[in-house]
Each structure stands twice: as C-alpha cells, then as structure tokens.
C-alpha positions in Angstrom: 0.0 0.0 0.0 1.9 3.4 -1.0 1.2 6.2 1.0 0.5 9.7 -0.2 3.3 12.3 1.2 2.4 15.3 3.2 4.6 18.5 3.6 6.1 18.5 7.0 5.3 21.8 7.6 1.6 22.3 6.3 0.1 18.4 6.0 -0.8 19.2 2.7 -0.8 17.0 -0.1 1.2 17.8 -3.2 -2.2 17.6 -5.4 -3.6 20.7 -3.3 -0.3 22.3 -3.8 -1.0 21.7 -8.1 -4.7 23.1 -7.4 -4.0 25.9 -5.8 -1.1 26.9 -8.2 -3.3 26.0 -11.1 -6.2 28.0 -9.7 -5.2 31.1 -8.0 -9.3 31.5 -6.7 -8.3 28.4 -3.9 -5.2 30.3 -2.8 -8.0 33.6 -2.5 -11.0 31.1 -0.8 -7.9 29.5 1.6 -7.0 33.3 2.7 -10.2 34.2 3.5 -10.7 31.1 5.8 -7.7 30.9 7.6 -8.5 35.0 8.2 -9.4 36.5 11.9 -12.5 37.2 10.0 -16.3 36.8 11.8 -17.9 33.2 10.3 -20.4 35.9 8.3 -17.7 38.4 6.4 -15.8 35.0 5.5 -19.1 34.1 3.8 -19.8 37.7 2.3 -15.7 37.2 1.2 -16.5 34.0 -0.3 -19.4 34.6 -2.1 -17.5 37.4 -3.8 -14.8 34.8 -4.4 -17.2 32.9 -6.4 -19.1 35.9 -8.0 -15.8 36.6 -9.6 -14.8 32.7 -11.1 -15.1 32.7 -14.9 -16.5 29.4 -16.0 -17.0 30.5 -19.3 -19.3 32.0 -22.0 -23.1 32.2 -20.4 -26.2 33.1 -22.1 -27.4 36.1 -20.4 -30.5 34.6 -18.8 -28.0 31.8 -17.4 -25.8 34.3 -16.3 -28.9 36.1 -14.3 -29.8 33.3 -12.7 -26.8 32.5 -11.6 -26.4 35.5 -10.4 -30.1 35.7 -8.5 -29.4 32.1 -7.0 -26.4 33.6 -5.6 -28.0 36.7 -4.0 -30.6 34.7 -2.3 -28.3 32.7 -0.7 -26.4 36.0 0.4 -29.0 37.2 1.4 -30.4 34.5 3.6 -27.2 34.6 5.4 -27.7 37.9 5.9 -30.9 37.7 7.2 -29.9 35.1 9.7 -27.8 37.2 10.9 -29.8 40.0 11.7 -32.3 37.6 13.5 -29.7 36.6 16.0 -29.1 40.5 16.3 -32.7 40.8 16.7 -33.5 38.2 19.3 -30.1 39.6 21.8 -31.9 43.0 21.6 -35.4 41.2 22.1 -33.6 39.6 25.4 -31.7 42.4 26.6 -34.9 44.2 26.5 -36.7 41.7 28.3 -34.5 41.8 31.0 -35.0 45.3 31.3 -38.0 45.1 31.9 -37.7 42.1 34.5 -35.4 44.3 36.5 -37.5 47.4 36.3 -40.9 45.5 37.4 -38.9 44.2 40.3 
C-alpha cells in the first residue's frame, strides 16, 4: 500500500499544492478562511470569491440566474444574521423590563 506524502510543515498533499497553483481563486478562498474574520464576512468574502470565477461564455439569462441564486443565498445569510441580532436585543430588553418591574 503506498502512502501519499504530506509536507512536513503544512500536511498538505502535493495535489492541493498543483490546485492551488493551477487555480489562484483556492489560494484567494484559503486566505479568507484561515483570516481572523467573523464566520459571516468569510461568507460575504467567499461569495464574492465565487461571484468573480469565470466558468465560461453564459447566455445572459443563465448568467442572471446565476447571479439571482447567488444573491438569495447571500442574502439569507444575511438575514440570519440580523435575527440573531434581533433576538439579543429582544432579550436584553426583556431583561429590562424584569429588572425594572422588580
């Protein structure tokens, strides 16, 4: 059974190493996740990453779809974010209240 070496230093494998060279979007996505970024501007990051890949000639209405499928993801994200925002307001409020009634 051969065994696939790993650089000592990182544990990658030399295939990643041929990927990321080959495709200078990985080296982009692996900077933004290895960043001291929050979990929701890596995802804003990323989705830009994507945004910007060129995969090609697209028909327009592919392109637009593409690009709407995209958004609503985004924006979902986005939106689950400002619902946790919302519901530490909603408690800290709360608890306001509590104290004051007391």
């Amino acid at each position: 059974m051969t065994r696939i070496k790993k650089c000592s230093q990182c544990g990658k494998s030399p295939s990643v190493w041929e990927e990321a060279d080959r495709y200078p979007i990985f080296k982009k996505m692996e900077v933004v996740l290895k960043s001291h970024k929050s979990p929701y501007e890596k995802k804003i990051a990323l989705y830009n990453c994507l945004k910007n890949i060129e995969v090609g000639e697209l028909k327009p209405i592919e392109k637009e779809r593409i690009e709407f499928l995209m958004l609503s993801k985004l924006h979902g994200e986005i939106a689950k974010q400002n619902l946790k925002e919302y519901e530490k307001l909603t408690v800290q409020d709360y608890s306001k209240d509590e104290k004051h009634a007391n």
